[in-house]
N, C-alpha and C positions, 0 to 999 in steps of 0.2 A: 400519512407519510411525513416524516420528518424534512425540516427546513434545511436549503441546503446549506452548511457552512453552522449550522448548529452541534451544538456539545454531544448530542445521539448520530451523528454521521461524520467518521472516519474521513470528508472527503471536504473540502473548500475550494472554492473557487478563486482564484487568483488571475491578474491583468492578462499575462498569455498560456493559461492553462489551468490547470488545478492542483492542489498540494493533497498527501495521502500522509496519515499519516499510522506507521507502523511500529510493529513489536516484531523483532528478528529474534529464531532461537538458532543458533549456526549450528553447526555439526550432528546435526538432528540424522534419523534414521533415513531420511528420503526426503526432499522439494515437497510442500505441500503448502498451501492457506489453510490456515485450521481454523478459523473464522475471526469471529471480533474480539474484543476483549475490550472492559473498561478500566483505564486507566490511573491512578493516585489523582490526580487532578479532577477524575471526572469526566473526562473528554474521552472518546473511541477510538480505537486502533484497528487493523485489522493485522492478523496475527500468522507470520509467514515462519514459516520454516526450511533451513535451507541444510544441503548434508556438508557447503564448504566450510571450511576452518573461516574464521572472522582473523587473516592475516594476509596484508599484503592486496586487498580489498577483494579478495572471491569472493567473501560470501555478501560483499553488495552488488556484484556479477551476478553470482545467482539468483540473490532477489531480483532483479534488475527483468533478467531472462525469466523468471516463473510468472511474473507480475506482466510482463509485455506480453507472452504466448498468451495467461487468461485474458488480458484484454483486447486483445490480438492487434495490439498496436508496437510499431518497430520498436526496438531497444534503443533507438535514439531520441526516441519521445521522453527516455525517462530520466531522471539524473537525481540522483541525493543530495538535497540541497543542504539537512540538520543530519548533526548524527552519523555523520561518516565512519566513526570509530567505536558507535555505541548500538546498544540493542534497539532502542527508542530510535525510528528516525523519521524523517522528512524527506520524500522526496516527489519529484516535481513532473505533471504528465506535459507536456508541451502540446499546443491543440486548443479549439476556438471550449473555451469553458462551460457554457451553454451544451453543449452536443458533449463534451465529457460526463457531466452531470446528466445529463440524460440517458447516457450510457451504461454508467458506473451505477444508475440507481435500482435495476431487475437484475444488475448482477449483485449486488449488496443482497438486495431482498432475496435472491437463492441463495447466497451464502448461510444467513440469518436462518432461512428453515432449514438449510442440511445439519445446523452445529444442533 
């Protein structure tokens, strides 16, 4: 199992919660995670798809709402902190980061065997 906060996991731990960090394609056929992807850099993403237009910020609503039902934590846990305007982004689960990573890591690993 990969280290948490390492360049092979999409996910960090930070002071009040954890940062994620993503690849959005807007206007896609349908709301979906289509899994991981690696990055120009190197570093992981997990790769979300959303069907709103990227104007006026829907389609960080929709990630926002597809990302909190998988994880099944409220839509106010979550916030985009990088990347508000771009496909790359940052954003931020609110929650004790210990039990986020413990969380976020059998769902990574079903993600990883579905793709």
């Amino acid at each position: 199992m990969a280290v948490p906060g390492s360049p092979s996991l999409p996910f960090i731990p930070a002071g009040d919660g954890v940062r994620v960090r993503l690849r959005v394609q807007p206007r896609a056929r349908r709301n979906q995670i289509d899994g991981v992807v690696t990055e120009a850099d190197g570093g992981v993403a997990i790769k979300v798809a959303v069907t709103a237009p990227p104007e006026d910020g829907k389609a960080n609503a929709a990630v926002i709402a597809l990302l909190a039902k998988a994880w099944d934590l409220p839509k106010s846990a979550l916030t985009v902190v990088v990347g508000a305007a771009d496909r790359r982004k940052i954003i931020h689960l609110q929650g004790d980061p210990g039990r986020l990573m413990q969380a976020l890591a059998p769902w990574l690993e079903d993600l990883r065997n579905s793709a």
